[in-house]
BASEFI-356109 format. One record per atom (N, C-alpha, C, O): x, y, z; atom name; residue number from 1. Coordinates in nm, 3 decimals, m for minus. Example, Ala and Ser with C-alpha at 12.3 -4.5 7.8 and 13.67 -1.06 7.14 Angstrom:
% residues 2
       c1       c2       c3  atomo  num
    1.319   m0.569    0.780      N    1
    1.230   m0.450    0.780     CA    1
    1.320   m0.330    0.780      C    1
    1.424   m0.332    0.846      O    1
    1.285   m0.225    0.708      N    2
    1.367   m0.106    0.714     CA    2
    1.290    0.003    0.787      C    2
    1.341    0.114    0.804      O    2
//
This chain:
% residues 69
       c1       c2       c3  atomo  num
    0.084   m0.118    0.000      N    1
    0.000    0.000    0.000     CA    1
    0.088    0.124    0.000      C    1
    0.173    0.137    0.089      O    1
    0.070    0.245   m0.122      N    2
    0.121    0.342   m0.119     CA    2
    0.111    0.445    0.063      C    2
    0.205    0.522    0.082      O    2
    0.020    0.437    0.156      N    3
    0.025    0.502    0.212     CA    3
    0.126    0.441    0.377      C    3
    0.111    0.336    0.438      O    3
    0.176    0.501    0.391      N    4
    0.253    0.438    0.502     CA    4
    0.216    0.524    0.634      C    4
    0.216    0.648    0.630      O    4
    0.186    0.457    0.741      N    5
    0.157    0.504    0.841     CA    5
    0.232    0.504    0.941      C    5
    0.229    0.404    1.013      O    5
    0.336    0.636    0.984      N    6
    0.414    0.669    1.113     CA    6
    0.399    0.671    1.253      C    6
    0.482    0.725    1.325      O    6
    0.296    0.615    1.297      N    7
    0.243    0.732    1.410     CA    7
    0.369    0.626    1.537      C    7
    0.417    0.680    1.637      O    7
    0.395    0.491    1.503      N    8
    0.486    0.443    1.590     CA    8
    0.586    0.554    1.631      C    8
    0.602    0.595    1.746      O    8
    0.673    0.611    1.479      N    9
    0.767    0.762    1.485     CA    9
    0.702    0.838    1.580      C    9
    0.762    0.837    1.688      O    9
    0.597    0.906    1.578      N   10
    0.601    1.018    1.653     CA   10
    0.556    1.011    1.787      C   10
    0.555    1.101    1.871      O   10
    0.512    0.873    1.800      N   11
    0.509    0.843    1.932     CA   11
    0.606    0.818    1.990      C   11
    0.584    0.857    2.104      O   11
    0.760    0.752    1.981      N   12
    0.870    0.743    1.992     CA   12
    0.962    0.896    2.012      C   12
    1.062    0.908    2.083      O   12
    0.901    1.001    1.932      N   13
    0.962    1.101    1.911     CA   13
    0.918    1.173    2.085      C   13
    0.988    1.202    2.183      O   13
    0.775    1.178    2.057      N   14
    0.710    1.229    2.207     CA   14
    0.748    1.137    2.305      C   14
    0.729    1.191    2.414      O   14
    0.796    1.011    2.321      N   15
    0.795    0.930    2.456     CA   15
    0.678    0.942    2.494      C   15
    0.655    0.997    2.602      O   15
    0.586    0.898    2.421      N   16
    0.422    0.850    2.487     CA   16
    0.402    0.721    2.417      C   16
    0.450    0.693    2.307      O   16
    0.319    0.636    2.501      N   17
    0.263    0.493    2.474     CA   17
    0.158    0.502    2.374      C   17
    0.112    0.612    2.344      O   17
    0.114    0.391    2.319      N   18
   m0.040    0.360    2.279     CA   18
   m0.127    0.388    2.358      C   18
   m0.219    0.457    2.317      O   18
   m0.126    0.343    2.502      N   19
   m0.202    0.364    2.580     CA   19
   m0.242    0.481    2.622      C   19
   m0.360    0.515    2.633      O   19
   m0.123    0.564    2.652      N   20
   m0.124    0.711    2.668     CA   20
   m0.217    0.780    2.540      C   20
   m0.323    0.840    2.557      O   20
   m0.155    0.759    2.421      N   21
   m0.264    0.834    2.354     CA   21
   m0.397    0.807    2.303      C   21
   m0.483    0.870    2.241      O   21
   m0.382    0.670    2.359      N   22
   m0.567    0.618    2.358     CA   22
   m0.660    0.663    2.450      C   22
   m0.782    0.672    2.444      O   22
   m0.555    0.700    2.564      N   23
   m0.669    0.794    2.687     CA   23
   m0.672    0.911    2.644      C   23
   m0.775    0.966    2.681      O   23
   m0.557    1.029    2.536      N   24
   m0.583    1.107    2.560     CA   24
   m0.692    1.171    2.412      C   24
   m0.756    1.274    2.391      O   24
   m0.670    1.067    2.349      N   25
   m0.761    1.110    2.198     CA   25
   m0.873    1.043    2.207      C   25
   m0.960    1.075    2.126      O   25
   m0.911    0.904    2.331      N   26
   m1.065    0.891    2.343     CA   26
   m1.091    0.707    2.228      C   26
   m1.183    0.625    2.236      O   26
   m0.999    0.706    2.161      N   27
   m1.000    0.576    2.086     CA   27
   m0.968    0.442    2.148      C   27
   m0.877    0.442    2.231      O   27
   m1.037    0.310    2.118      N   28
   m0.962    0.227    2.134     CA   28
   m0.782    0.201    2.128      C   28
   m0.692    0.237    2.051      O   28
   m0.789    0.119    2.255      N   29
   m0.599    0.042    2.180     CA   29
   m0.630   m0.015    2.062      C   29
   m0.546   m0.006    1.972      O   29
   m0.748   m0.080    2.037      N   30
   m0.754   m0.228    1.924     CA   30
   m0.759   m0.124    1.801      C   30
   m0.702   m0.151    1.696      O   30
   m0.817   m0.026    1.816      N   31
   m0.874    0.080    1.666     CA   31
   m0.676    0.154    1.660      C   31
   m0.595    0.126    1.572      O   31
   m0.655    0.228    1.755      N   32
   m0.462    0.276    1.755     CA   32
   m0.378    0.158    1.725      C   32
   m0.285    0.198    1.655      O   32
   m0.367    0.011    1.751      N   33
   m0.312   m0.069    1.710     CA   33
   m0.334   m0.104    1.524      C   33
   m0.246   m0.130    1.443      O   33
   m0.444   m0.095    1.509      N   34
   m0.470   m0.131    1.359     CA   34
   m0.427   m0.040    1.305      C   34
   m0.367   m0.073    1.203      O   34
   m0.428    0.100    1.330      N   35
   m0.374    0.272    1.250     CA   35
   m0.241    0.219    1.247      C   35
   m0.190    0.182    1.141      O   35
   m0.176    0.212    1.371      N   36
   m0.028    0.197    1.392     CA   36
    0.035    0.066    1.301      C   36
    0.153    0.073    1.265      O   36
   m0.026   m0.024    1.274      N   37
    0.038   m0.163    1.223     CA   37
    0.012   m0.119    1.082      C   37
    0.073   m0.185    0.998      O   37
   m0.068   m0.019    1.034      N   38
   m0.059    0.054    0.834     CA   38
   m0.196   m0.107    0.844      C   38
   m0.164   m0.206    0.778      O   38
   m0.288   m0.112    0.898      N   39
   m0.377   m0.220    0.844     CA   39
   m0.512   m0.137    0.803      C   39
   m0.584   m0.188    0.718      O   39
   m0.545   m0.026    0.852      N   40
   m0.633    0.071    0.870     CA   40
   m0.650    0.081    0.739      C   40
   m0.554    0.102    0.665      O   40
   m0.832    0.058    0.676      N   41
   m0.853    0.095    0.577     CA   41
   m0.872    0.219    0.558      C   41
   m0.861    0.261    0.442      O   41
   m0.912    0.332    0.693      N   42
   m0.940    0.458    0.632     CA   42
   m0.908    0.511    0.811      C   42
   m0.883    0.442    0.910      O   42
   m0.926    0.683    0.794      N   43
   m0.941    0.757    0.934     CA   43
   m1.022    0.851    0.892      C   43
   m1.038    0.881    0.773      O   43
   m1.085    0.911    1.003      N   44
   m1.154    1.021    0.995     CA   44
   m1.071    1.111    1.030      C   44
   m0.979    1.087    1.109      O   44
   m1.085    1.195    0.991      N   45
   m1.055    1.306    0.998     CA   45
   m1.027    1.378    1.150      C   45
   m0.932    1.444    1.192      O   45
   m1.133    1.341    1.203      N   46
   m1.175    1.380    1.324     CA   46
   m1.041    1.307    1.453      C   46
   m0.972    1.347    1.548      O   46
   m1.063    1.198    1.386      N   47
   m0.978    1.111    1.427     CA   47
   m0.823    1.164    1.432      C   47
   m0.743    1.168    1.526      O   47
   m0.812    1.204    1.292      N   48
   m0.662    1.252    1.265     CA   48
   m0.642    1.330    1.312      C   48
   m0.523    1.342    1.342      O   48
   m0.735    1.440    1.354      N   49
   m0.740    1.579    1.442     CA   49
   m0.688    1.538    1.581      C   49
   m0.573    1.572    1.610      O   49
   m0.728    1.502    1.629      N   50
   m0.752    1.436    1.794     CA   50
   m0.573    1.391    1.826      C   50
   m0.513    1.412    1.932      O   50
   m0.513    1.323    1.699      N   51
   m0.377    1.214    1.700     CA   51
   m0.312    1.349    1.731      C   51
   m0.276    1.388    1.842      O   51
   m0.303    1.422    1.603      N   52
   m0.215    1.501    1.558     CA   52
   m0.216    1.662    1.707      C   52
   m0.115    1.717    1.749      O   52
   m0.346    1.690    1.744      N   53
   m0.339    1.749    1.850     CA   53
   m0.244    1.692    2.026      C   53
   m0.182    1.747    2.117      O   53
   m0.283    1.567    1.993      N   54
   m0.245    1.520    2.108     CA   54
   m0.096    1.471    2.118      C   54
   m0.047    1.438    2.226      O   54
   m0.037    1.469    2.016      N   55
    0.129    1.470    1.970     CA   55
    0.188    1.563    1.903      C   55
    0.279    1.554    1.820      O   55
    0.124    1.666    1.948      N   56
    0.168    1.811    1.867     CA   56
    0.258    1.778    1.677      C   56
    0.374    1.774    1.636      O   56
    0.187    1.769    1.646      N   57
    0.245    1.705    1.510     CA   57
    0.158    1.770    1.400      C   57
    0.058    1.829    1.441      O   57
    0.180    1.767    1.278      N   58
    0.100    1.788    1.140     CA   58
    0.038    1.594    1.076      C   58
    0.089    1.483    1.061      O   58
   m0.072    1.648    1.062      N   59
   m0.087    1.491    0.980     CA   59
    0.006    1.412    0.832      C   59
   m0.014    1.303    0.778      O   59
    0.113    1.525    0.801      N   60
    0.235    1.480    0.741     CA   60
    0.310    1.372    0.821      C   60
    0.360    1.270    0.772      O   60
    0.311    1.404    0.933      N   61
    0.418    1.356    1.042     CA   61
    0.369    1.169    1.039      C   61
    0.419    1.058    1.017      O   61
    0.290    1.209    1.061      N   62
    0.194    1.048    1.040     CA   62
    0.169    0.931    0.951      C   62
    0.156    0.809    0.958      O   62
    0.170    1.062    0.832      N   63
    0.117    0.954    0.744     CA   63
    0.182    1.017    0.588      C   63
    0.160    1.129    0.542      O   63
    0.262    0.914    0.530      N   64
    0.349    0.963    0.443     CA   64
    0.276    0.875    0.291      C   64
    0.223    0.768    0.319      O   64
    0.274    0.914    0.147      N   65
    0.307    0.871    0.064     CA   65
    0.374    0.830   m0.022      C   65
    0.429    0.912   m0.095      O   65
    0.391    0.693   m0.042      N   66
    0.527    0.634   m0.140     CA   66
    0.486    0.545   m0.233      C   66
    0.412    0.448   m0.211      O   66
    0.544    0.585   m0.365      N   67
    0.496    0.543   m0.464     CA   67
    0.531    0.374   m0.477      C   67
    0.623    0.309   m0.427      O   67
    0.428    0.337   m0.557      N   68
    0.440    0.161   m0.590     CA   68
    0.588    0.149   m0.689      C   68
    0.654    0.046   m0.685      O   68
    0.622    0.248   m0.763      N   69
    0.690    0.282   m0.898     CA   69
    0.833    0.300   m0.812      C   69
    0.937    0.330   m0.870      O   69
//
């Protein structure tokens, strides 16, 4: 899949857990585990809002595109 999903990086970057940011954005671990493992068919938006607030980050930081080519 062209889209690759970071958020392991910027959680590493912040020194915060899964857990930590599952209490603080309101989501499951099981729903942050599937984002985090790139299995996630889609996010909301809302969703991405919540990540990216709560790890002071841009949704660049997260989630990168790379070509199949």
């Amino acid at each position: 899949m062209p889209i690759i999903v970071n958020l392991d990086v910027m959680l590493a970057k912040r020194k915060m857990s899964l857990t930590e940011l599952s209490e603080k954005v309101g989501i499951t671990l099981s729903n942050l585990s599937i984002l985090k493992s790139g299995k996630a068919k889609a996010i909301r938006f809302s969703t991405l809002e919540a990540i990216c607030q709560a790890l002071e980050c841009q949704p660049a930081d997260i989630l990168e595109y790379q070509s199949d080519t």
